[in-house]
Residue frames relative to the residue before (quaternion, step in Angstrom):
aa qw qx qy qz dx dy dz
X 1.0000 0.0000 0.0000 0.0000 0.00 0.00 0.00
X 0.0182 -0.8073 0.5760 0.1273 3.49 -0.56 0.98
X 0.4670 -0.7296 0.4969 0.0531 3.20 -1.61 1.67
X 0.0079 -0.6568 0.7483 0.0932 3.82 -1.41 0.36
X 0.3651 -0.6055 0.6925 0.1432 2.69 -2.11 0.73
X 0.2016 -0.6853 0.6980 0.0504 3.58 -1.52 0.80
X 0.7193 0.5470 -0.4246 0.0560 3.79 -1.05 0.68
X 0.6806 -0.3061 0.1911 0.6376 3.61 -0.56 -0.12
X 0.6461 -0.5028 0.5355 0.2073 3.20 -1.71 0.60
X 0.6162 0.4420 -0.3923 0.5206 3.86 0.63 -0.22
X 0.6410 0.5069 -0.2626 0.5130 3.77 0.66 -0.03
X 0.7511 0.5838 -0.1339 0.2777 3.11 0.51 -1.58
X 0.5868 0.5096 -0.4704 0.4179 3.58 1.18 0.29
X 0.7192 0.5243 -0.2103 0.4045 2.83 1.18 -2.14
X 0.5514 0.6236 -0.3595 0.4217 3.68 1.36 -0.45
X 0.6168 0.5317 -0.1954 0.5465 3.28 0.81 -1.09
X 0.7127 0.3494 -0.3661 0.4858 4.27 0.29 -0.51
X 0.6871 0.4630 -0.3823 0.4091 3.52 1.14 -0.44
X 0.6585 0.5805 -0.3104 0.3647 3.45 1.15 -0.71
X 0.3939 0.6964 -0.2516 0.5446 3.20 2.00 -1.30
X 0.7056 0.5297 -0.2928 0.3685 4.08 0.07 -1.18
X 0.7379 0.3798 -0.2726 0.4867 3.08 1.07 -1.49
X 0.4813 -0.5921 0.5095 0.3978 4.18 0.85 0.61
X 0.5371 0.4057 -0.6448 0.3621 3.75 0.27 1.00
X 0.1514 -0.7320 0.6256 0.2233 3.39 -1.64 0.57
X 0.3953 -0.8224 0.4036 0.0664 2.73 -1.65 0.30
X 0.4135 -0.8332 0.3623 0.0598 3.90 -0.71 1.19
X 0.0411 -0.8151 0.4997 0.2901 3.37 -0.72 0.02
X 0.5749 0.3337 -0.4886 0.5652 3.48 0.68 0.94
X 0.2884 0.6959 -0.6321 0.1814 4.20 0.22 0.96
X 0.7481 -0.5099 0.4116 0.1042 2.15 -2.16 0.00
X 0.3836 0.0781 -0.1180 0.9126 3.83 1.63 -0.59
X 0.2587 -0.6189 0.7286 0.1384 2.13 -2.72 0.58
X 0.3409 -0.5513 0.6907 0.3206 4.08 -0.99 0.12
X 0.1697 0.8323 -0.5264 -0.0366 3.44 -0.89 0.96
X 0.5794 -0.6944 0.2943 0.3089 3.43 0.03 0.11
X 0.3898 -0.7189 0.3853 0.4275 3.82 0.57 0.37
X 0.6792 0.4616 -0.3001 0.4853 3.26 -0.79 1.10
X 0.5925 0.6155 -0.0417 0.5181 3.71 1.34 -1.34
X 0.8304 0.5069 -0.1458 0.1795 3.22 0.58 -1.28
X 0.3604 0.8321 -0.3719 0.1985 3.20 1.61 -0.51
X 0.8060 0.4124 -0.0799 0.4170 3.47 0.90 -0.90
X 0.6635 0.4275 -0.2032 0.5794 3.64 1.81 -0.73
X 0.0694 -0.8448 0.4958 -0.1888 3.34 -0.73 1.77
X 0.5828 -0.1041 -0.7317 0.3379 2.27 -0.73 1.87
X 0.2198 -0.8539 0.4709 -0.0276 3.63 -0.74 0.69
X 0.1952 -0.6638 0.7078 0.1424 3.52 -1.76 0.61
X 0.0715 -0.7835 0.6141 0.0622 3.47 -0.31 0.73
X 0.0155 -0.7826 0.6091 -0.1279 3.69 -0.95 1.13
X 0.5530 -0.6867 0.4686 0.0553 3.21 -0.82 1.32
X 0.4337 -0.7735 0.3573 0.2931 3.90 -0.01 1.04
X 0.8561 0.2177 -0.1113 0.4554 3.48 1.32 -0.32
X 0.3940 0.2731 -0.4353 0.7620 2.87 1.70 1.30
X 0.2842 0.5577 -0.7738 0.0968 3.60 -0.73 1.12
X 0.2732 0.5834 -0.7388 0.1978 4.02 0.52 0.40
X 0.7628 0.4880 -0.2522 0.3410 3.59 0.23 -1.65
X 0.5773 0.4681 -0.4446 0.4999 3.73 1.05 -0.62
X 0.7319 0.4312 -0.3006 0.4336 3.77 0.61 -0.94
X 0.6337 0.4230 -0.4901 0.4235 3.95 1.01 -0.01
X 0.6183 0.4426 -0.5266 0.3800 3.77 1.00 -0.15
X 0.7540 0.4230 -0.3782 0.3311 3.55 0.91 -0.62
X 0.3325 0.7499 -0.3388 0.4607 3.02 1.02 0.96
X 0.6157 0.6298 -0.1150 0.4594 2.98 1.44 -1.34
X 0.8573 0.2506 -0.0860 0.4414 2.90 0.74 -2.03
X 0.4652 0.6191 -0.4475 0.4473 3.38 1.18 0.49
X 0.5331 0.6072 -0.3739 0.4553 3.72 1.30 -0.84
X 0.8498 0.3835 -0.0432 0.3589 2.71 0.70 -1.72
X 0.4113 0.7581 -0.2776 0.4231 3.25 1.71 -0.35
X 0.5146 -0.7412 0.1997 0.3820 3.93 -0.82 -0.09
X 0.6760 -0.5911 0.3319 0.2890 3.27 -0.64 0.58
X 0.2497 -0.7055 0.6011 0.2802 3.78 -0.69 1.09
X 0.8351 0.4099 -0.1671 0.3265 4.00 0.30 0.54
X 0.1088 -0.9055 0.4061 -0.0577 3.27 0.21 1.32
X 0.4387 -0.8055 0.3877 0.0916 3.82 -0.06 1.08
X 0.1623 0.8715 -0.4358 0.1554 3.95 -0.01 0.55
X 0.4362 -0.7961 0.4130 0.0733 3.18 -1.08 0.52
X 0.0546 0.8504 -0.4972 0.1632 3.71 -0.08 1.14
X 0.8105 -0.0825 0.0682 0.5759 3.77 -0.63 1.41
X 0.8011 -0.2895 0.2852 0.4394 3.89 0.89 1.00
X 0.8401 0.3615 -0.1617 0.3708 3.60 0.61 -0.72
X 0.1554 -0.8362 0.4387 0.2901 3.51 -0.44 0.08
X 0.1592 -0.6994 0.6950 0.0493 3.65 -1.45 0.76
X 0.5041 -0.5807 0.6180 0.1636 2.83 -2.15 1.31
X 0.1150 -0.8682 0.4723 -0.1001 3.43 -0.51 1.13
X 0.0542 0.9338 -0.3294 -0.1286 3.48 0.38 1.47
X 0.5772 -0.7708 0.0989 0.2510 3.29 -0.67 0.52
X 0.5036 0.6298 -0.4874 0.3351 2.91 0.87 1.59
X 0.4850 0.5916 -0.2960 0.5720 2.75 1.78 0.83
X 0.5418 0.4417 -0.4994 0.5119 3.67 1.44 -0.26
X 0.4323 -0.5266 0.7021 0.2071 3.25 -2.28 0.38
X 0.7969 -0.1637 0.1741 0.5548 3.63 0.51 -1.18
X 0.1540 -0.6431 0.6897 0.2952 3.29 -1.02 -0.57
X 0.0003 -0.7342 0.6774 -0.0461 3.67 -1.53 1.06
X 0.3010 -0.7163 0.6138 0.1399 3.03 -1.61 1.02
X 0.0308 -0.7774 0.6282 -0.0113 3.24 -0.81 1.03
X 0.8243 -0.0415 -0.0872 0.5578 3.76 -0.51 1.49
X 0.8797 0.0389 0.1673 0.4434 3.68 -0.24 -1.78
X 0.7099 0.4561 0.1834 0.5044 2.69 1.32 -1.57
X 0.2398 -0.7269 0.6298 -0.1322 3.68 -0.89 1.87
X 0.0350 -0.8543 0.5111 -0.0883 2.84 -1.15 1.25
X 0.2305 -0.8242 0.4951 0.1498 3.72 -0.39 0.43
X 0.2381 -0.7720 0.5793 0.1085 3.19 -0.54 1.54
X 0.0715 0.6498 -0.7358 -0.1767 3.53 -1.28 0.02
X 0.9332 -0.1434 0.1802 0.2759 3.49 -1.43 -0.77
X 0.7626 0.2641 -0.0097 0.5904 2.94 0.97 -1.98
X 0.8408 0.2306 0.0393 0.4882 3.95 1.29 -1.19
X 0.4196 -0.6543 0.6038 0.1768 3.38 -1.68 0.25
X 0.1557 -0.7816 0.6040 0.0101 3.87 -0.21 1.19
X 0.3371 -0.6182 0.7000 0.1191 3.83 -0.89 1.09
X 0.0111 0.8596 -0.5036 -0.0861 3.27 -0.68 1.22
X 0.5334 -0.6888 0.3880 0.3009 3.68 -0.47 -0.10
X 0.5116 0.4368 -0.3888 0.6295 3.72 1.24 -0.61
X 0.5546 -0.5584 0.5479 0.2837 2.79 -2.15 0.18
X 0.6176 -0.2575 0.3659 0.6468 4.03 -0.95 -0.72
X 0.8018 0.3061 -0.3114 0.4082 3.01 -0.54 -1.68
X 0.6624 0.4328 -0.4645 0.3978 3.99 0.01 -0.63
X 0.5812 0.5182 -0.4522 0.4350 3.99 0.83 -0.45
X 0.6028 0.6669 -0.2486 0.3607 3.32 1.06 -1.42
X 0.6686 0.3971 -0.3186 0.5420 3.83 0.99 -1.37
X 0.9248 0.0721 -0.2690 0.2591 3.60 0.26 -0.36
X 0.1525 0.7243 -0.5261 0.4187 3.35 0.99 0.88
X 0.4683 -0.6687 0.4572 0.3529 3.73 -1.05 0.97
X 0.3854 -0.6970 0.4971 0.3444 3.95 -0.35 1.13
X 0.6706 0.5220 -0.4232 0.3142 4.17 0.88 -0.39
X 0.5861 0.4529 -0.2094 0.6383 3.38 1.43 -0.99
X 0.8224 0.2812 -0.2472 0.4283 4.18 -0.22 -0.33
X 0.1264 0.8458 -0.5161 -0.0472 3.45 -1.07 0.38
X 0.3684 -0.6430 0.5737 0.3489 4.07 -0.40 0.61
X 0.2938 -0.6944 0.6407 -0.1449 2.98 -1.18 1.41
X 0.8051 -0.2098 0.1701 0.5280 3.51 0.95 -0.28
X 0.6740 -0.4406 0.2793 0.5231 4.08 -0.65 0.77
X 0.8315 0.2036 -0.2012 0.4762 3.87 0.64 -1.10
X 0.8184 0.3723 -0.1719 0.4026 3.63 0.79 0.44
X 0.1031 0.7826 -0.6117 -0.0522 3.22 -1.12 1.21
X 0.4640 -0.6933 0.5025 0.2272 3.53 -1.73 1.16
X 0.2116 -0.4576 0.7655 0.3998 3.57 -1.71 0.00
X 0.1986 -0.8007 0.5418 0.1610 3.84 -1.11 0.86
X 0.4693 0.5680 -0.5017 0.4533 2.95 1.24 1.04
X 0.6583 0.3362 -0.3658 0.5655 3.55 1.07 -0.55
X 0.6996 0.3216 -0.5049 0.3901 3.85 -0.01 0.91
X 0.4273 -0.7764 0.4591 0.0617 3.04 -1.46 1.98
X 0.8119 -0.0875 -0.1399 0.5600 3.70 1.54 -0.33
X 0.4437 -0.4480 0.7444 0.2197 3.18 -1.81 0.54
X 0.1733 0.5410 -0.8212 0.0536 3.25 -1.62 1.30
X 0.6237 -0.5583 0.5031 0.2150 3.22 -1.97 1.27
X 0.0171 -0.8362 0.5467 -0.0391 3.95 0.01 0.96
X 0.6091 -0.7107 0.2775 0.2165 3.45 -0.78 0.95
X 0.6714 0.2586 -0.4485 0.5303 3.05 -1.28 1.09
X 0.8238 -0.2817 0.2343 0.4326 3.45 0.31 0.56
X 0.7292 0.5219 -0.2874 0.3366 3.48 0.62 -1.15
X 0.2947 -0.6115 0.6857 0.2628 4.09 -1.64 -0.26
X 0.3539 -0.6989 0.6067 0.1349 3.32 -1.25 1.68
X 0.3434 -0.6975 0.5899 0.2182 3.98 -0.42 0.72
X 0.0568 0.7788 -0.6023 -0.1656 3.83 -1.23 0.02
X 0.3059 -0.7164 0.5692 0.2630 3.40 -0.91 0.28
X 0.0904 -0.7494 0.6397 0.1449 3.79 -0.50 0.12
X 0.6585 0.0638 -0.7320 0.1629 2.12 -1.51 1.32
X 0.6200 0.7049 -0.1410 0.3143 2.99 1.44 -1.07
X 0.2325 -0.8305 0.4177 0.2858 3.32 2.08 -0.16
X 0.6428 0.6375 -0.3857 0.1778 3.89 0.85 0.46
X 0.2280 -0.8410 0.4772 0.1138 3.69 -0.03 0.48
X 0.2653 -0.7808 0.5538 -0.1155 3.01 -1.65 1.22
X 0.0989 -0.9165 0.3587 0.1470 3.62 0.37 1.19
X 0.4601 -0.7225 0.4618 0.2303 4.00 -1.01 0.68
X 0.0318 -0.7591 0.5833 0.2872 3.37 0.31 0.62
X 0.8350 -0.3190 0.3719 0.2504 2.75 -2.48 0.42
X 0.7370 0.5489 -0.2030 0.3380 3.59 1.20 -0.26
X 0.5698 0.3602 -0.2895 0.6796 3.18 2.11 -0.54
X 0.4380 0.6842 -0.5428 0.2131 4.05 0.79 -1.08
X 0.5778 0.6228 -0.3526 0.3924 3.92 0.90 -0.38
X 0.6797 0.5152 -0.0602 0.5186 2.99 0.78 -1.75
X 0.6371 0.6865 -0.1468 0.3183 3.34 0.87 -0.93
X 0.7589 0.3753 0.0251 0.5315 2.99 1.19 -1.43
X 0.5634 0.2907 -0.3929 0.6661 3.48 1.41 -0.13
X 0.5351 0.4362 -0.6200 0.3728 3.61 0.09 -0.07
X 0.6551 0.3070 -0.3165 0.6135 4.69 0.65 -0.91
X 0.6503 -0.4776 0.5362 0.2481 3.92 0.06 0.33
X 0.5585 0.5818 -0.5149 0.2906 3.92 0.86 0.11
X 0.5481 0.5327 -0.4179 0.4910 3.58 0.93 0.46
């Protein structure tokens, strides 16, 4: 879920280093907003917070950072597990039982399912691409138009590739703004 702040400009730094601490960032085209009472008339959905009660504005963001996604994803390689962060993953794919997390150099046996990677995986940085695949869409350098409708993903260096089926290619594209 990506967050914005709304409020007066005398606030709005020290507001911003505390919000920054709690490892949430922040957007100006999101999804909830933090608005300031008074501000809000126009920014839907909303948190409205009260300039001299920000304890309570800082115990929900608190929440949704707990609860929010995790900069570290755990896997399994030759018996062992590694913390894997995610600017190092390419995708994650399900193949039969069993999810994996590709990065560059390796393949990580994971333990969550898709959909359970999906809920907490950041929703700005990850995206399902198709029933057995999700992308970090920062670690893919091109989009090529691939037949029958679909878009062939590549990773560079890593020279792997990751097709969109005709069923997410929608979803896809408004997620990069080509729509």
């Amino acid at each position: 879920m990506k967050l914005g702040l709304i409020c007066n400009n005398d606030i709005r730094n020290q507001l911003l280093e505390e919000i920054e601490s709690l490892g949430i960032e922040l957007f100006q085209d999101a999804d909830l907003y933090i608005v300031e009472d008074g501000l809000h008339h126009s920014f839907n959905p909303c948190i409205v917070f009260n300039p001299n009660d920000r304890n309570k504005l800082f115990d929900i963001l608190q929440m949704l950072s707990s609860k929010s996604a995790t900069s570290k994803i755990v896997g399994m390689h030759n018996e062992e597990y590694y913390v894997i962060q995610h600017d190092q993953i390419l995708f994650f794919e399900a193949d039969g039982s069993s999810v994996f997390c590709h990065t560059a150099a390796q393949m990580y046996r994971m333990r969550e399912k898709l959909y359970q990677l999906e809920e907490r995986l950041p929703s700005d940085k990850f995206v399902k691409v198709s029933r057995s695949f999700i992308v970090n869409i920062d670690s893919v350098t091109k989009i090529i138009p691939w037949f029958n409708r679909k878009l062939l993903l590549k990773f560079d260096p890593s020279k792997k590739e990751v097709e969109v089926s005709k069923n997410h290619v929608g979803h896809f594209k408004k997620f990069l703004g080509m729509r």
